[in-house]
Structure formats: C-alpha cells, structure tokens
N, C-alpha and C positions, 0 to 999 in steps of 0.2 A: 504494500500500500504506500502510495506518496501523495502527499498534500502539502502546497505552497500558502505558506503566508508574508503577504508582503505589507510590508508598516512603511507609511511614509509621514517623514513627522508627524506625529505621534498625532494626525488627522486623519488618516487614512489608513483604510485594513482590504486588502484581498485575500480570499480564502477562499482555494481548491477543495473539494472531497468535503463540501456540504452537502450533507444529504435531506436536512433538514431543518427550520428555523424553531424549534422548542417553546420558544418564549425570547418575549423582549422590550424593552422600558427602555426612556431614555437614558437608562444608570446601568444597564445589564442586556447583554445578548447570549441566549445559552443555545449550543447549535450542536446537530447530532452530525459527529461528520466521520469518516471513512475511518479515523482512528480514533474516533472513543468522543464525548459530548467533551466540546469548549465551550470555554464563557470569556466574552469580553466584555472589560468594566471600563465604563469612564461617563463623562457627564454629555449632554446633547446628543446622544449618538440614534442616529438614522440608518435604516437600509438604502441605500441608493439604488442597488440591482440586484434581483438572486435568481438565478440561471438556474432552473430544478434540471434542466436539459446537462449543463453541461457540467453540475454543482459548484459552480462558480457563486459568489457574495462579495459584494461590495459593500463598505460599511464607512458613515465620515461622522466627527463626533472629535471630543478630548479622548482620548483613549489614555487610558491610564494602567492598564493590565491585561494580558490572554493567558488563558491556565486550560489546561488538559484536567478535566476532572477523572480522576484514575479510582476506578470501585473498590482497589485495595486501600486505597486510605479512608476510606471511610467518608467521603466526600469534603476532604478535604484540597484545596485544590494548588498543584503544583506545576511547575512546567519553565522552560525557560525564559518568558518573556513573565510571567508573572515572576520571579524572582528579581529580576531586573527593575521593575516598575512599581514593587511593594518592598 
C-alpha cells in the first residue's frame, strides 16, 4: 500500500489512498484511508476536493497536526507529522 501526503505551508494537505471522509468540523478531519483512519487537526479547515474515483483529498485550513490512529494504542494517536506539530 502507498499513500502521498503533501503539506504545503502548513495550509494545504493532499492525500492519496482516501477511501473515505468519516467525519469532519472545522477543528478535525478523520479519514478512513488505505492504511488505517487519519485525522487532521487545525483551525478553519475545508475540503476543497475528494476524488472517491481516484481517492485523492484536498484539504486548506491552519493545519496544525496529521496522526495515523493505530488500534494498538488504544486510540491514541501517533504518527510523524503529529509529533512534529504537537
């Protein structure tokens, strides 16, 4: 499985290998995607485009966090770009 996320100043988020939009607030996006449910956190944040065709998302907003929620921790959420950003 491979999934792109690209962050451009910390305004912009694309992401490959969405399969899914779960739920979403201006403060929270939680997405089911090709390797396990993400969630992006930050403030104003909008979907601009989600391609169910080619599972492509587009997302613009403060982005302040992306974390891989992993079932073994208990939904606690970790990931690289959430370590970075919290």
């Amino acid at each position: 499985m491979e999934q792109d996320v690209i962050l451009t100043s910390r305004e912009r988020m694309e992401i490959s290998g969405v399969e899914e939009v779960e739920r979403f607030t201006d403060g929270e996006i939680v997405l089911v995607t090709a390797l396990g449910r993400a969630v992006v956190e930050g403030s104003s944040l909008r979907i601009e485009s989600f391609s169910t065709e080619r599972g492509a998302l587009v997302l613009r907003g403060e982005i302040d966090g992306f974390s891989y929620e992993d079932p073994a921790d208990d939904g606690e959420r970790r990931g690289f770009f959430g370590r970075i950003f919290h």
